[in-house]
N, C-alpha and C positions, 0 to 999 in steps of 0.2 A: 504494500500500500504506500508504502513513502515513496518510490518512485514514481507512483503517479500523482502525489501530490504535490513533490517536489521541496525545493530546499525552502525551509523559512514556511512551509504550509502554502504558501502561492499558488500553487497550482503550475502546470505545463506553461501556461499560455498569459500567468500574470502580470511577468516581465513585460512583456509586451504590451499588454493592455493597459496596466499601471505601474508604470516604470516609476522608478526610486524618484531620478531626478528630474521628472517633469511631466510636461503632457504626453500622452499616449496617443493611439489612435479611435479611441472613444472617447475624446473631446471631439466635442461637432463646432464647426463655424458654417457660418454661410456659402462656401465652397463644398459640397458634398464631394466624399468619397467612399471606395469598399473597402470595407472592414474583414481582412479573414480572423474569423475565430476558434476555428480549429478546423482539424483534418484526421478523416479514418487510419485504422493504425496501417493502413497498405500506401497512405502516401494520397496525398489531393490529388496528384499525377494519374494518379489511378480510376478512385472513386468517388472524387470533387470533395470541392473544400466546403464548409460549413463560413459562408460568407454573408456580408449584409450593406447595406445603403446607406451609411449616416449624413444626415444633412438638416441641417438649424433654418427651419421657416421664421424667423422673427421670433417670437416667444414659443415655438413649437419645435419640439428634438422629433424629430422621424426617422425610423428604420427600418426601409422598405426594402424591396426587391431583390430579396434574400437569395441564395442559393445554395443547395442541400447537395449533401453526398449522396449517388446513384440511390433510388429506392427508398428514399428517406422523402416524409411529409413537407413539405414547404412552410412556413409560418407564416400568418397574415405581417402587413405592416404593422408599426405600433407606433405611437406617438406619447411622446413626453410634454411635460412642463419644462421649459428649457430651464429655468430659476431652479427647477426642483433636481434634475437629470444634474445639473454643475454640483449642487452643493452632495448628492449622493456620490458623485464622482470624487470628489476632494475627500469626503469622508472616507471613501473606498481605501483612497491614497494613502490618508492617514491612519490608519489600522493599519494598515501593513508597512507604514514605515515608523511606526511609533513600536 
């Protein structure tokens, strides 16, 4: 189990996400981009990445136009409070760097 949770309890893909020294790429701005958030154990190469949309409408975080590994369910979009999506994120940040 420690190997997939990784050093420090973070998980595979936390560095990434919420990196020590800054913003990650689940900070959204008004420029959207794709977020990979993880990948089957045989490689995205293979069986597609577990990916997603993030992009900042003004006071709305959205993350749409997902894409799933082969034979996996799709997930609807979803939208945040963008006020609320920052201050969960910084919090994220700071549990695990506290």
């Amino acid at each position: 189990m420690a190997a997939s949770i990784g050093e420090g309890g973070r998980g595979p893909f936390a560095e990434e996400a919420l990196p020590v020294d800054g913003q990650g790429p689940l900070w959204v701005t008004d420029e959207g981009r794709r977020v990979v958030l993880g990948e089957p154990e045989c490689t995205g190469g293979c069986c597609g990445y577990l990916s997603v949309f993030v992009h900042r409408h003004g006071g709305i975080v959205e993350w749409s136009d997902w894409q799933v590994p082969v034979d996996e369910a799709c997930p609807v979009a979803f939208h945040f409070d963008a006020d609320q999506y920052d201050a969960e994120l910084t919090r994220a940040l700071a549990a695990f760097t506290s």
